[in-house]
MARVEX-336296 format. One record per residue (C-alpha): residue number from 0; residue in three letters; x, y, z. Coordinates in pm, 1 decimal. Layout:
N
 num residuo        X        Y        Z
 NUM     ala        X        Y        Z
...
This chain:
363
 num residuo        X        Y        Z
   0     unk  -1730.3  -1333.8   1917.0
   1     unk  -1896.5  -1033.2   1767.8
   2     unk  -1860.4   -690.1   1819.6
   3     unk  -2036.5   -597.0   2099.2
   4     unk  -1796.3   -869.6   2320.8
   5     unk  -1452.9   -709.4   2167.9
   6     unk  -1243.4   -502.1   2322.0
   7     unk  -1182.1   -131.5   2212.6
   8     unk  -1051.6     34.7   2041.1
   9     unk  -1066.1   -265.0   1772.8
  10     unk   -943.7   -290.4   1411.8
  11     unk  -1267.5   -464.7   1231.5
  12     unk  -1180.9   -585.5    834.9
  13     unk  -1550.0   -624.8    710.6
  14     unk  -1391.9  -1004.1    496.7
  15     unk  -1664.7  -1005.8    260.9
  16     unk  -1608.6   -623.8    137.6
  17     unk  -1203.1   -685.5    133.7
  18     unk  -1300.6   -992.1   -135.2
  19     unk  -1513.1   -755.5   -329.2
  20     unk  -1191.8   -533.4   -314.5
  21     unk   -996.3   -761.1   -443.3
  22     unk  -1211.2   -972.0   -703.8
  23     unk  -1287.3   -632.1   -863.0
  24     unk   -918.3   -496.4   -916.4
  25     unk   -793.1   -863.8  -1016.9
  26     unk  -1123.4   -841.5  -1264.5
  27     unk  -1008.1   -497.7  -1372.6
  28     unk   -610.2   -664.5  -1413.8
  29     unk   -766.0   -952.7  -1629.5
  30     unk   -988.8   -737.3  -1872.1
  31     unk   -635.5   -460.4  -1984.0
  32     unk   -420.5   -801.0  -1968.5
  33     unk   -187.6   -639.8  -1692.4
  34     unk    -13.0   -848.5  -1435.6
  35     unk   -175.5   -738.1  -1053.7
  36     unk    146.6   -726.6   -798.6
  37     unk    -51.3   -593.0   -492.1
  38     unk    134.9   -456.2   -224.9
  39     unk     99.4   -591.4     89.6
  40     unk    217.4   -289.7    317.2
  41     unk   -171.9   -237.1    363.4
  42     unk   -281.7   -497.8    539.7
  43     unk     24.7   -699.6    645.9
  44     unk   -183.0  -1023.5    651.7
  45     unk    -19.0  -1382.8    517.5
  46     unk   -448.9  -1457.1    498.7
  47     unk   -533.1  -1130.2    270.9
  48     unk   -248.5  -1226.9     75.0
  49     unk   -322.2  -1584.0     29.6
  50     unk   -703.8  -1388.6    -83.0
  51     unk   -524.4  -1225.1   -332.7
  52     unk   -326.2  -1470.3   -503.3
  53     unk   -626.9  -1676.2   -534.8
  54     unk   -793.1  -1391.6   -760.3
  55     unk   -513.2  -1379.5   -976.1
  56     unk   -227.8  -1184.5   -875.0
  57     unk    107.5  -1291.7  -1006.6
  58     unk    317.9  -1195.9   -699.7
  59     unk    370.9   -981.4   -418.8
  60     unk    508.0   -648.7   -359.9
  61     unk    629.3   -535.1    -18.8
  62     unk    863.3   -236.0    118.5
  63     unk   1132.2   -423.8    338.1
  64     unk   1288.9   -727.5    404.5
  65     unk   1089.4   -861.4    648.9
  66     unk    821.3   -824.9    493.6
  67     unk    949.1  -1063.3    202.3
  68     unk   1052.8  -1302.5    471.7
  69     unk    693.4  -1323.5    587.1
  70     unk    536.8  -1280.1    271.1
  71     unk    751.2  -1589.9     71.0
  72     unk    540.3  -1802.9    310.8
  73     unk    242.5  -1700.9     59.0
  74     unk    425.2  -1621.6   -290.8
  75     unk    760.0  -1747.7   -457.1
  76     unk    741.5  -1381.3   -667.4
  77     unk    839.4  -1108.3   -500.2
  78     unk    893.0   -751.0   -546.2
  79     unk   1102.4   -503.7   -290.8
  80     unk    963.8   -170.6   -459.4
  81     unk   1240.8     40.9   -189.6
  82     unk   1606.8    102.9   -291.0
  83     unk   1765.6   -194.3    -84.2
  84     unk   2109.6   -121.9    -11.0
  85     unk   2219.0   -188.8    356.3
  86     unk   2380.1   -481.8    467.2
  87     unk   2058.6   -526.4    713.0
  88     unk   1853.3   -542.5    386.1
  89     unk   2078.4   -694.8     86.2
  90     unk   2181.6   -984.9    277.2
  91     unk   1856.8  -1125.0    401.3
  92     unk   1705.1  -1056.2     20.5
  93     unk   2013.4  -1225.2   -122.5
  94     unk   1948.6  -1493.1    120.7
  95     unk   1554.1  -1520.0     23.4
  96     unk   1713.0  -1522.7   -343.7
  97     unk   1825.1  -1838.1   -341.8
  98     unk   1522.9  -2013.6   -311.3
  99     unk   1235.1  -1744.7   -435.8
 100     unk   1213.4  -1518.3   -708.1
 101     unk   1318.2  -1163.8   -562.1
 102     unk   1363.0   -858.4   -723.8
 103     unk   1453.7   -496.7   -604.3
 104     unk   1376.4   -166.3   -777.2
 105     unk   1730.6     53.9   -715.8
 106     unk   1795.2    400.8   -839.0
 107     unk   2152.3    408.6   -794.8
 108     unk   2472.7    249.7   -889.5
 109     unk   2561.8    186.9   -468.0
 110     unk   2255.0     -0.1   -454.6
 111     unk   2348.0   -221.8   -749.2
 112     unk   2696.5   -265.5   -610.7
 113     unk   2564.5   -362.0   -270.3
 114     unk   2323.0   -598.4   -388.9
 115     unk   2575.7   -770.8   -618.1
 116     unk   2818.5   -804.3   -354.7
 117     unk   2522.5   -979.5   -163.2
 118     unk   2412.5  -1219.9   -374.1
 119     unk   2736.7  -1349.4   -506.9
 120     unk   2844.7  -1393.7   -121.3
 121     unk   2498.4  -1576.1   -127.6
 122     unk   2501.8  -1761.1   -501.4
 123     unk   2179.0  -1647.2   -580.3
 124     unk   2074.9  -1410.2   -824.7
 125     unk   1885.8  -1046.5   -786.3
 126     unk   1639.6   -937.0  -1064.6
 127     unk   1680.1   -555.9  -1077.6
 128     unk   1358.4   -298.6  -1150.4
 129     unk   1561.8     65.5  -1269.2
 130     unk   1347.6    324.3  -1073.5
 131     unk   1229.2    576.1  -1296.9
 132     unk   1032.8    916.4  -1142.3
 133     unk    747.4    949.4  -1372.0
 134     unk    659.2   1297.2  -1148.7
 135     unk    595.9   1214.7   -794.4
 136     unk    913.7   1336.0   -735.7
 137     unk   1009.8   1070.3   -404.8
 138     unk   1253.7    810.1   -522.8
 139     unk   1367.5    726.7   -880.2
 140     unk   1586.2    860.8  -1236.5
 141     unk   1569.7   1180.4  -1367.0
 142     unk   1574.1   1083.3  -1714.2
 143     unk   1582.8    831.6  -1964.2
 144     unk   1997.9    871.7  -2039.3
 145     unk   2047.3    800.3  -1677.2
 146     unk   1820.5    499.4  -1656.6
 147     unk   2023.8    342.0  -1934.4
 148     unk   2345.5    364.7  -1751.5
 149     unk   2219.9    233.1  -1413.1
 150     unk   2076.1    -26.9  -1631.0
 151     unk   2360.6   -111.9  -1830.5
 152     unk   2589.8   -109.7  -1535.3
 153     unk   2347.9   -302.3  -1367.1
 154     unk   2320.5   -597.9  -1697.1
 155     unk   2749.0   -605.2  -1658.3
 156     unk   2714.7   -686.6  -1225.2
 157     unk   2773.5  -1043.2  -1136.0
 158     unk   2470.5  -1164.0   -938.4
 159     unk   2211.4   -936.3  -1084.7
 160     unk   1936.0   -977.3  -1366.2
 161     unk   1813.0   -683.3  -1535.5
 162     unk   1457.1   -726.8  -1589.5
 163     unk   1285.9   -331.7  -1669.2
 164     unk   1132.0    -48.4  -1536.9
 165     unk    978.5     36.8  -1227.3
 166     unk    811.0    413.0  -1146.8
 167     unk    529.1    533.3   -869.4
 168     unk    254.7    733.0   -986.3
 169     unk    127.6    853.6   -613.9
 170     unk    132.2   1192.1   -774.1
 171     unk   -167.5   1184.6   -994.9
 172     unk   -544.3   1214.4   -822.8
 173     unk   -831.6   1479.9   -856.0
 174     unk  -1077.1   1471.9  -1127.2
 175     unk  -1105.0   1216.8  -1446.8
 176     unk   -996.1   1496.2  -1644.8
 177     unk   -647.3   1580.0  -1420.2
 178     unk   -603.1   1190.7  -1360.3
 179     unk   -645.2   1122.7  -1759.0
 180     unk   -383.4   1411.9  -1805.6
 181     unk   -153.2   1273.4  -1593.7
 182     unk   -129.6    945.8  -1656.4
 183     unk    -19.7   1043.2  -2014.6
 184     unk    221.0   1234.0  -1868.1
 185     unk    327.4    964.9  -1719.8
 186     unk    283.2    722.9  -2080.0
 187     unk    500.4    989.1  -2229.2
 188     unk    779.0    944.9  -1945.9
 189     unk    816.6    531.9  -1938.9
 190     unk    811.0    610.2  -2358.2
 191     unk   1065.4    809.9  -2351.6
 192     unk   1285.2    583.5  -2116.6
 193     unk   1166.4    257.0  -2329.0
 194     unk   1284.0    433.5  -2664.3
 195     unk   1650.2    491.4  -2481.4
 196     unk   1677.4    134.3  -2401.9
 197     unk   1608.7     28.1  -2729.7
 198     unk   1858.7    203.4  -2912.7
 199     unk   2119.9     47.7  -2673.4
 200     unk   1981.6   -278.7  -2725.1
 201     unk   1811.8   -293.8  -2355.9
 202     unk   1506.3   -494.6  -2285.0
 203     unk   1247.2   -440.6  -2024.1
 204     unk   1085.2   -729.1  -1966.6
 205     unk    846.4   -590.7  -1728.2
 206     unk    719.2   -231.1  -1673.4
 207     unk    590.5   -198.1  -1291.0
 208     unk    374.9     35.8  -1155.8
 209     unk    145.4    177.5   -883.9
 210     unk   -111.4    338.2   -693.4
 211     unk   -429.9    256.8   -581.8
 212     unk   -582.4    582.8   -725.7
 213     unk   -440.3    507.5  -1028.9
 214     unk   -506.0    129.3  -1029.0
 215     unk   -810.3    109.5  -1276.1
 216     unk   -643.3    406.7  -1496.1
 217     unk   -386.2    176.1  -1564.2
 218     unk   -471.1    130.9  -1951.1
 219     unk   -424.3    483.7  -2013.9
 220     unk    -53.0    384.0  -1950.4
 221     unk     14.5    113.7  -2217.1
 222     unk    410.0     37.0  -2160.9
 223     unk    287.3   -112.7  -1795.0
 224     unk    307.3   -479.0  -1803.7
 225     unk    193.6   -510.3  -1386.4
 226     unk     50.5   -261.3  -1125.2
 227     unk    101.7   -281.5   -771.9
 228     unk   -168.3    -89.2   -576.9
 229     unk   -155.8   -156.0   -209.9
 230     unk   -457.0     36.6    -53.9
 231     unk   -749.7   -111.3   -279.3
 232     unk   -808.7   -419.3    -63.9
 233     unk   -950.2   -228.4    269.5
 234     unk   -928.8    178.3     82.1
 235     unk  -1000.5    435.9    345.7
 236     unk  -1094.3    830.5    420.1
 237     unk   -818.3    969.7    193.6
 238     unk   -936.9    712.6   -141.9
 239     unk  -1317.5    879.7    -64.6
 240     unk  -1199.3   1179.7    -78.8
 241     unk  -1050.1   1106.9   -399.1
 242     unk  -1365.1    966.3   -495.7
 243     unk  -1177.9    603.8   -573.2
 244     unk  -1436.0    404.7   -417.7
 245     unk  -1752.1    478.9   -165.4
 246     unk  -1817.3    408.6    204.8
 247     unk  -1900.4     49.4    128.3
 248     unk  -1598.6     32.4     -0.2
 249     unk  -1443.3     57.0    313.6
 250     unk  -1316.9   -250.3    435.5
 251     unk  -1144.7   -172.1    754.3
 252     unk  -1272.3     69.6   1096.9
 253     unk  -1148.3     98.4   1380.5
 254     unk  -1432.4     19.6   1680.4
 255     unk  -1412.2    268.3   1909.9
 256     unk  -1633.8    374.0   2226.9
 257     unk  -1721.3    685.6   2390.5
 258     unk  -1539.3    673.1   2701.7
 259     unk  -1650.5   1070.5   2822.3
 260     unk  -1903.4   1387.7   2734.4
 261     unk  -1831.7   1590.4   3003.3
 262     unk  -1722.5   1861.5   2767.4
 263     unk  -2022.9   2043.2   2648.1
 264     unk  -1994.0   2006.8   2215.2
 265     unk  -1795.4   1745.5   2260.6
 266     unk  -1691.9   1355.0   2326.4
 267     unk  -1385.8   1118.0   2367.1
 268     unk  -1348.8    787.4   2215.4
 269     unk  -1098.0    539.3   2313.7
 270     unk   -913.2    518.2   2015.2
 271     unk   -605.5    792.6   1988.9
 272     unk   -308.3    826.9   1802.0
 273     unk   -160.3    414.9   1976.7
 274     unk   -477.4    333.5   1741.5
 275     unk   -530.0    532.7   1487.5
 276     unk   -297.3    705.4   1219.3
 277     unk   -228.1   1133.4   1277.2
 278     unk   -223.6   1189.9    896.7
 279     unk   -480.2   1427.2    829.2
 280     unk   -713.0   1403.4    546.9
 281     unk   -492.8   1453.0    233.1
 282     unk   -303.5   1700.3    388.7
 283     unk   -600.8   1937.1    526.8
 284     unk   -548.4   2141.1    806.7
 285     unk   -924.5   2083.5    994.1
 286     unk  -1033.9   1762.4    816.0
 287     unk   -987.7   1588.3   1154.9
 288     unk   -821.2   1206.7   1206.0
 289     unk  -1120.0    970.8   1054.3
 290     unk  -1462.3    934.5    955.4
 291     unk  -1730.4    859.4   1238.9
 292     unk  -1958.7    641.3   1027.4
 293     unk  -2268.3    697.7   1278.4
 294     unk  -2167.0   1082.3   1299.2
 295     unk  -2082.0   1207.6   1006.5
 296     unk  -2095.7   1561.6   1146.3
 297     unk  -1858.1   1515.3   1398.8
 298     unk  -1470.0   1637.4   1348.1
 299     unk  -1226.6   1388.7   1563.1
 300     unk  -1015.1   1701.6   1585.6
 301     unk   -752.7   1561.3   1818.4
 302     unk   -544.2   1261.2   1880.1
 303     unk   -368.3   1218.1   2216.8
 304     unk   -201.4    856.9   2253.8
 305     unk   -535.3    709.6   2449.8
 306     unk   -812.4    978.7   2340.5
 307     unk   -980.2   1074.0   2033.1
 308     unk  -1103.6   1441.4   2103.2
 309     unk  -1458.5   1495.6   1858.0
 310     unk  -1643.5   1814.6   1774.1
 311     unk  -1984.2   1682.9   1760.4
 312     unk  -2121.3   2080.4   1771.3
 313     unk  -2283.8   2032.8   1431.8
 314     unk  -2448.0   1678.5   1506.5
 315     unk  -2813.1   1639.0   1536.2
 316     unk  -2761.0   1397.9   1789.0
 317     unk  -2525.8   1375.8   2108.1
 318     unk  -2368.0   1023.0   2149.3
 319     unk  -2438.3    826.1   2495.3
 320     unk  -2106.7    756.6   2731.5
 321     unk  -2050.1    369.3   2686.2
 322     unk  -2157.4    386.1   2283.6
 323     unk  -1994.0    233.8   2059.5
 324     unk  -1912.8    358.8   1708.7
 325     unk  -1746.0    284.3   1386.6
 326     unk  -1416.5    496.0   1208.3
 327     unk  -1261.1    489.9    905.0
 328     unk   -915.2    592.0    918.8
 329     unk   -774.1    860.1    712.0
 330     unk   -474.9    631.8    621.1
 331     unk   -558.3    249.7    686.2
 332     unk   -170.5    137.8    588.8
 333     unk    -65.0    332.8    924.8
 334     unk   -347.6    237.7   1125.5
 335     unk   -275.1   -165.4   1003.2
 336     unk     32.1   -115.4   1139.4
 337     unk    -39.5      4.8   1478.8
 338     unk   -256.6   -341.5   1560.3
 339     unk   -136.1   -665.4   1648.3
 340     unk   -416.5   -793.5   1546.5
 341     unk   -745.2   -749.5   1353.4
 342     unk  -1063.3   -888.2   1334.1
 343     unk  -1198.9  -1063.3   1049.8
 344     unk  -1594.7   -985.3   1060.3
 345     unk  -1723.9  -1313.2    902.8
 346     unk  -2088.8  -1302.3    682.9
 347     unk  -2264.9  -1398.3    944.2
 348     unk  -2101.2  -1092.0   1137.5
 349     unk  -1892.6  -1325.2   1402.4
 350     unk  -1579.4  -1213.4   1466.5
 351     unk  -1204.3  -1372.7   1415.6
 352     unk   -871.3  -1277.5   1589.4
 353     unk   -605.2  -1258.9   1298.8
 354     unk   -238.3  -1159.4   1342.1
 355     unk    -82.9   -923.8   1138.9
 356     unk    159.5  -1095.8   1071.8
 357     unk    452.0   -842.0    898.2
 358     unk    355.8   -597.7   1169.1
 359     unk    649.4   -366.5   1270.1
 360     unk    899.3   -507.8   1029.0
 361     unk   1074.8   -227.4    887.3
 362     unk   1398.8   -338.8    793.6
């Protein structure tokens, strides 16, 4: 098929950019000697993972449980980078556990309990990542002391392996200068926590952490031993805006035709808020829902659950009813997660159905 036969509103993953995506970050992994852990909650897919742990990537990193389920059909290395401590969640890692490599970054003594309890009921063994805030303030220890207790208690707890250090560095974007700042920020706060271990005669084997905006900053934070960025295989509106990558870049948009232009200024696509996430543009109050590729003047101002309302008042051009253009979503990791399925756009531009296959799993 090819694009004019699909179906809109339609998810299109451009397969020849996403491998560009990926070659170039597990290129970027291999030249600091870091360890690549992508995270899959981007683009859900067993076949982009498979992509990625042919480039080099050591393991995977996902969010929930059944994600890991899925994703152990791919990897035998897996990382849970969210504070697991529900029965719904500790039993089906513990479970996974006793044939795969699983580990779960926890920032609290419950959670270590809980997943102790679970893999002892399940003879397998946990690794355990202490989650250290490094300043985006979400999950995560306050400070070094209280890393080295959750770790220690966490070294004495049957069915658990202590294996290091785990933080999120979402926080840091803008300019060179302000992402070179933080970052050492950052350095200075794993230090800090690394030095505390060491006088109690801790080790951390490995040092984990993300983001994609961060992703080929990585060297200006020596302690990390593997990064996990998620969003670098498709990026989208919020990593141009960051200036991470360029339009090219842009793996994944959402095909989407203009269904009415009654409205004098403006148009409707087919593709609402069912297709396409609400975020707005890092946070900004008129930045509008995506990027129209062929109308880059437009504003898609409005999402109702079938319509995309767009300000085209400042285009030089007024699109025809029945045309059919191309958006890049502000956040693609929502947007992923609102399809079924995508289609893989081939090099010679034909068109494959592909499940996503961890789609809605979050538990």
């Amino acid at each position: 098929m090819d694009e004019q036969s699909i179906p809109t509103p339609a998810l299109v993953i451009d397969v020849v950019t996403a491998k560009r995506n990926i070659q170039r970050m597990a290129s970027y992994a291999a030249s600091h000697s870091v360890k690549l852990r992508p995270h899959i909650k981007t683009h859900k897919s067993r076949r982009m993972a498979e992509l990625q742990l042919e480039a080099g990537a050591i393991g995977l990193t996902v969010a929930k449980a059944g994600e890991a389920q899925i994703m152990s059909q791919e990897s035998n290395d897996l990382l849970v980078a969210y504070p697991a401590h529900d029965p719904a969640r500790t039993v089906r890692l513990a479970e996974l556990a006793r044939s795969y490599s699983v580990r779960v970054a926890i920032d609290s003594p419950y959670a270590a309990e809980q997943l102790s309890d679970a893999a002892l009921a399940a003879g397998a063994t946990l690794g355990v990542l202490v989650d250290l805030d490094s300043g985006a303030h979400r999950t995560g220890l306050q400070t070094p002391e209280q890393t080295v207790r959750l770790a220690e208690r966490t070294a004495r707890q049957d069915g658990l392996r202590l294996d290091g250090l785990f933080t999120y560095m979402g926080h840091v974007q803008g300019s060179e200068q302000q992402v070179e700042s933080g970052l050492c920020k950052v350095a200075d706060v794993l230090q800090g926590a690394l030095d505390a271990w060491k006088k109690h005669d801790l080790h951390a084997d490995i040092v984990s952490g993300g983001s994609t905006p961060t992703a080929v900053w990585s060297h200006l934070v020596p302690q990390l031993t593997e990064i996990r960025p998620g969003t670098y295989v498709y990026y989208d509106r919020n990593c141009l805006a960051l200036g991470v990558c360029s339009p090219n870049d842009c793996a994944a948009r959402v095909v989407a035709t203009v269904m009415s232009n009654t409205v004098p200024g403006k148009m409707v696509l087919d593709c609402g808020s069912k297709s396409l996430s609400s975020d707005l543009l890092l946070g900004q109050a008129n930045s509008g829902h995506g990027l129209i590729v062929e109308y880059p003047g437009a504003t898609l101002e409005q999402l109702t659950e079938e319509h995309g309302r767009v300000d085209i008042s400042q285009c030089d051009r007024a699109p025809k009813l029945g045309e059919r253009v191309h958006v890049i979503p502000n956040h693609v990791c929502v947007c992923v997660n609102l399809q079924n399925h995508v289609w893989f756009k081939q090099p010679d531009s034909t068109l494959e159905k592909v499940p996503i296959d961890a789609r809605g799993l979050l538990s």
